[in-house]
N, C-alpha and C positions, 0 to 999 in steps of 0.2 A: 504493500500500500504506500501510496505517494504522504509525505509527511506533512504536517501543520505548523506554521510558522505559532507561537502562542505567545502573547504578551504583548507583543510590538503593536506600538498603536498606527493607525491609520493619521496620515497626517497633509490630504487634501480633499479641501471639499466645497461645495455651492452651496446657497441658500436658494431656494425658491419657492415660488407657490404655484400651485396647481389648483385651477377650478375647473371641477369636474359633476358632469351628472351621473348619477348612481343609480345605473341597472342593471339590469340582470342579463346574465351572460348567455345570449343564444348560442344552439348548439346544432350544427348542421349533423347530417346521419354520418357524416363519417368522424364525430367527436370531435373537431376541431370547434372552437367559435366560432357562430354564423356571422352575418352583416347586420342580424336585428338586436337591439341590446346593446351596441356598440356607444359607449360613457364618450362624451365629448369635452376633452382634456383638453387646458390653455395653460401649459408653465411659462413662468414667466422671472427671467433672473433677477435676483433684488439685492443681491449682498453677499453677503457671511452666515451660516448657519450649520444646523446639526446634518452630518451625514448619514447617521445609523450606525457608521462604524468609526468615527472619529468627528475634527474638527480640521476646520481649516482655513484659508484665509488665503484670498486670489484677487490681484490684481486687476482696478479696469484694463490695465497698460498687458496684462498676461492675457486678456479674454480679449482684447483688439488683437495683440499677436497671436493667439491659437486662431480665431477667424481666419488671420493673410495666409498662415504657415497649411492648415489642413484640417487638422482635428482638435476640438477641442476637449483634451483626452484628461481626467484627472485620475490619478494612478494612485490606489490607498494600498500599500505596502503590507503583504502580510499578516495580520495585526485581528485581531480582535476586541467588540467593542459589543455593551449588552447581552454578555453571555454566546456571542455566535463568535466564531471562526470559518476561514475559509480559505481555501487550498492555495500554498504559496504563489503570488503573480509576477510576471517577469517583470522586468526593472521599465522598460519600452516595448508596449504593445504590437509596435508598429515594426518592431527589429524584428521579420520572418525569419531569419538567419540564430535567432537565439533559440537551444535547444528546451526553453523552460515552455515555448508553445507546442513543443511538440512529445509524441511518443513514440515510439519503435516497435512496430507490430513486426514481429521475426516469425520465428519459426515455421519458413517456408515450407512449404508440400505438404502442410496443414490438410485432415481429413473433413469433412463439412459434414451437416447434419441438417435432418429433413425440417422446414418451419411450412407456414401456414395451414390450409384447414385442415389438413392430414396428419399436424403435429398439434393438434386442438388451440388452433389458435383460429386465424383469419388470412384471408387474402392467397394468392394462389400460391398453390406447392414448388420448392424449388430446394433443393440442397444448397444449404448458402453455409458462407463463412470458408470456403477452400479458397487460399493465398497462394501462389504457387514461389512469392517472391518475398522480399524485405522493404517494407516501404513503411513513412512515417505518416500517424494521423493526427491532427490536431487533439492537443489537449481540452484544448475546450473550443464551445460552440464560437464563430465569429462574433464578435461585439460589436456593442452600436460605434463606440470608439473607433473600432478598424476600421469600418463599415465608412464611417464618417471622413476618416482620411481617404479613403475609397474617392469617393464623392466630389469631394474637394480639392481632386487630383484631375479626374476625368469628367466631372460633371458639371462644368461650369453652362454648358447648355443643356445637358441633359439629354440628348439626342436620342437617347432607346430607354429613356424612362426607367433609370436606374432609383433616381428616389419615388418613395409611392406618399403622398400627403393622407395619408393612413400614419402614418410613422408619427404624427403628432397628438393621434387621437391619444383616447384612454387606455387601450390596450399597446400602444403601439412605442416603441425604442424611444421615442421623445428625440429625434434628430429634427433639426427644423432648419427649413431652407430660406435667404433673406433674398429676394433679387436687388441688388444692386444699381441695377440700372445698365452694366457691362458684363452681367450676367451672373449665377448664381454663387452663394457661399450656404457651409451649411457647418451648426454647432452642434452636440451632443449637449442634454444637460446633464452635468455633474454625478446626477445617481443613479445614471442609467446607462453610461458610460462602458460601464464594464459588466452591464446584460447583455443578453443576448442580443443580435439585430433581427427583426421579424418583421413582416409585410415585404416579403422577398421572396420573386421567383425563380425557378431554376436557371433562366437565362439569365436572370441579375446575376447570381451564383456563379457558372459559368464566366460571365466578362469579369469575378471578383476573382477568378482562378488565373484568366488572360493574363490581366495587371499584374498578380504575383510572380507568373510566370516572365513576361518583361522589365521586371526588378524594380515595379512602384514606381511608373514615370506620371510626369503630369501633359495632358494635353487634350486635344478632342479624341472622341470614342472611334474609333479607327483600328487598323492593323495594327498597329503598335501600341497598344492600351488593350484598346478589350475584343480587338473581333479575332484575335488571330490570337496563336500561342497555344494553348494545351486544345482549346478548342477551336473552329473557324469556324465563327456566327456569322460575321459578312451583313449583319443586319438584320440577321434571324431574330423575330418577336411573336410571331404565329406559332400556335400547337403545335401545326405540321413541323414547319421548319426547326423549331427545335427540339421537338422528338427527332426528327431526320441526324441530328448533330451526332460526333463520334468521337472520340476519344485521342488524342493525335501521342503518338506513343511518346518516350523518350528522345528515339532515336531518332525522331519528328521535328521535336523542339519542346516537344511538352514537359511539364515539370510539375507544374501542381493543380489540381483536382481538385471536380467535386468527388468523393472514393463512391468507389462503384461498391454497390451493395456486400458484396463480399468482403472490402474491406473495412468497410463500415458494421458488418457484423463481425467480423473476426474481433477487431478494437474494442466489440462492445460485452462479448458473452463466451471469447475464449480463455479456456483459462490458462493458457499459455503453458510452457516448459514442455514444450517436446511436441510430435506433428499428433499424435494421438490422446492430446490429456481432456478432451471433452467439452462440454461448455456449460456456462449458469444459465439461468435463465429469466437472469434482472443484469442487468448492464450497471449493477453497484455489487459484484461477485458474490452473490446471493442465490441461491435457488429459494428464498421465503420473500414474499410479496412486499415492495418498501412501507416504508411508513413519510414522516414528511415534516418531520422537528428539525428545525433548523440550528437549534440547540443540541443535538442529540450526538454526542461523540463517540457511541458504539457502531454507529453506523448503518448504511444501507437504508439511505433518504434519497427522495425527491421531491420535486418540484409536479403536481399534478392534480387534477379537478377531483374533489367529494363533496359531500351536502352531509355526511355521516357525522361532522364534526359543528355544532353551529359555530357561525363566526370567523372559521378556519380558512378560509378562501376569500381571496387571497393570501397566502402566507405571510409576506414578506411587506408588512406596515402596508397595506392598499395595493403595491405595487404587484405586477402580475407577474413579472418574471422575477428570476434570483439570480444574485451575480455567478459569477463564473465561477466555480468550483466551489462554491456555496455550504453544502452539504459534506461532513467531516464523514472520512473513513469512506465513503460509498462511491469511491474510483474504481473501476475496470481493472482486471488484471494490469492489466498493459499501463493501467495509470489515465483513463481520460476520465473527464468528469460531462456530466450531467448529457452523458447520453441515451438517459431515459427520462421523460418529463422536461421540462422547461421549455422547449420550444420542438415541432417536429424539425426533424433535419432532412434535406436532401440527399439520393443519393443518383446513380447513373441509370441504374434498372427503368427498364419498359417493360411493368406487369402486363398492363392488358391496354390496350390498342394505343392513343396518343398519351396516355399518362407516362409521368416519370414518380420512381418513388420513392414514399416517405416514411420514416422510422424513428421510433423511440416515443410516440407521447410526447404529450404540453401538458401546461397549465390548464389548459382547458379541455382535458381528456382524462378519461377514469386511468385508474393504474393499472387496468390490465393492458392497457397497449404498452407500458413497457416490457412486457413479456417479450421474449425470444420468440415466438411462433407468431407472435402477430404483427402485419403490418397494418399504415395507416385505415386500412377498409377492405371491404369485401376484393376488391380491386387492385390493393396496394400502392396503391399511391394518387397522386391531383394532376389533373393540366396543368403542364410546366410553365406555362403563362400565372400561373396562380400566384397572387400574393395577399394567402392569408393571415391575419396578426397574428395566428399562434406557428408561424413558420419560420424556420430559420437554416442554418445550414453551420457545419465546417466543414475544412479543407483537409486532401491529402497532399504528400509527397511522394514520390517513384525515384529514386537516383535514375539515371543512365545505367545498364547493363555494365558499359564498358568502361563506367567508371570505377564499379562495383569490381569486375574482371582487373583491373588496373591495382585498383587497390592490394585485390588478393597475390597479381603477379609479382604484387612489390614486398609484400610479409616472405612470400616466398623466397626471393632474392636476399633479402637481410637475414633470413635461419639459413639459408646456402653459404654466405658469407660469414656467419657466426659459425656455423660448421667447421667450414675451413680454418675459419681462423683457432679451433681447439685443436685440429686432428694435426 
């Protein structure tokens, strides 16, 4: 299990207010949030105040400069505040390059095992979780944060409707877009920063994979930003065309991903050390159903819709989602956090006709969808155009083959030379 930083206080944070109308959460049939029900949320930044996990104190001069620069990202270190802790955060959200976002799904030639209805679950049958390779998967789900530099890198027009003005509602990341006049800018507020991003569809996903894959440039949405690189959208916005989309290997150019279903099940329910050691079947290394105390340091919580509990839902002070590693002890073999509950995530699979699919459970979905045998519905996933508020995604990594080749040609040369140089 990945460890808990404990003690260290959090020490950045916003003030703000939020006025919101308070309804009730519609639920479309495949358990995400519907469109009716939907709280019409207005934060509005004022100052200095409580963050939930610390205090802090921010510059007009720091929130004019995080506006020009990209993101307005505030980073609360480790640290625990009100009884809650939550899973160590890298020092710079925005450094893809630091291994504290990432994890190492190994143990290639990995054997899979049967999910959906066949394995008393939902959505169509398919042997999932066999990896035949070593590749890394996000430790945790995309943030509004990254999401935000995102935006403010390639979005200054917006050309393929990367932000969705959802994102402000009451369910929604709180990212808000200003026009300018020369075109747009876009902040995160302060407490939601470091939640998930949601009101994102596969294609958004997809161009947020491009840009990682092109090493986070700034400029219009094009070949070089978001239509080319691990995938080639070319201007794909339609069902069709990006169901149609494919995966552009290594050797291609591609680099990072949305993980194709298998790898996104393997990260989430194997239990890793050796190609045959089986799988749980809660994505917090549990075969016993989570519970959802945010406080709760034994572990094997999430983030997910009951009425069992009055007053319990939303978890997290009103707020719908939970930060990012939120929940103590309840990581993945492998180490990722909250890939059961908090937001669905995308992955590469075409269940059944133009859908692409979705895994793990939200906030606004009972706890059995974070089960191992279930996907988002009968169906297994949404129209990849979809961007609904309880949706979100993270990213994979694949090395190059012949980096990975390179590497190994090179251990072997240095025990050939250390050979030699004893005998």
């Amino acid at each position: 299990m990945a460890g808990f930083a404990r003690g260290s206080r959090a020490n950045a944070v916003f003030f703000f207010v939020s006025v919101a109308a308070a309804t009730d959460t519609g639920k479309n049939e495949r358990g995400c949030p519907g469109e009716i029900g939907r709280a019409a949320g207005f934060p509005f930044l004022v100052g200095t105040a409580w963050h939930g996990r610390g205090l802090a104190m921010i510059s007009a001069r720091g929130v004019a400069r995080a506006a020009v620069v990209g993101a307005m990202v505030l980073l609360a270190v480790g640290g625990a505040a009100l009884g809650q802790t939550h899973a160590p955060w890298p020092t710079d959200w925005n450094n893809w390059n630091d291994p504290a976002l990432w994890v190492t799904v190994g143990n290639p030639r990995n054997t899979g095992e049967l999910a959906g209805a066949g394995a008393g679950g939902n959505g169509p049958d398919r042997i999932c979780g066999a990896v035949g390779y070593t590749c890394k998967v996000g430790k945790f789900e995309v943030t509004a944060g990254q999401y935000t530099a995102f935006l403010n890198a390639v979005a200054k027009t917006d050309t393929y409707g990367l932000y969705n003005t959802d994102m402000v509602l009451g369910y929604g990341c709180q990212i808000q877009r200003t026009d300018t006049g020369s075109g747009y800018t876009y902040i995160v507020l302060a407490d939601w920063a470091n939640r998930p991003v949601n009101c994102v569809s596969w294609g958004d996903a997809a161009r947020f994979a491009n840009w990682l894959t092109h090493g986070q440039p700034t400029g219009a949405q094009d070949g070089s930003t978001t239509e080319d690189g691990s995938y080639y959208l070319n201007g794909a916005i339609s069902d069709a065309a990006l169901v149609a989309v494919v995966r552009k290997s290594p050797e291609q150019g591609g680099r990072y991903y949305i993980p194709t279903e298998d790898e996104w099940y393997k990260a989430a329910y194997y239990k890793s050390g050796g190609t045959t050691a089986g799988y749980w079947d809660y994505p917090t290394s549990s075969d016993t159903a989570s519970g959802r105390d945010m406080a709760d340091a034994s572990g094997n919580n999430a983030n997910y819709y009951t009425t069992s509990t009055p007053g319990a839902y939303p978890i997290d002070s009103g707020k719908y989602t939970t930060v990012a590693g939120e929940f103590q002890n309840s990581d993945s073999p492998y180490g990722t956090f909250d890939q059961g509950g908090n937001v669905w995530e995308w992955n590469e699979a075409i269940p059944y006709g133009s859908f692409r699919g979705l895994r793990g459970g939200s906030f606004g979905s009972s706890g059995t969808y974070l089960r191992a045998a279930n996907c988002s519905s009968g169906f297994g996933g949404e129209s990849p155009s979809y961007e609904g508020d309880s949706v979100g995604f993270r990213v994979s990594e694949v090395p190059e083959p012949a980096t990975m080749s390179l590497l190994a040609f090179g251990g072997l040369v240095l025990l050939y030379r250390r050979r030699g140089a004893s005998s």
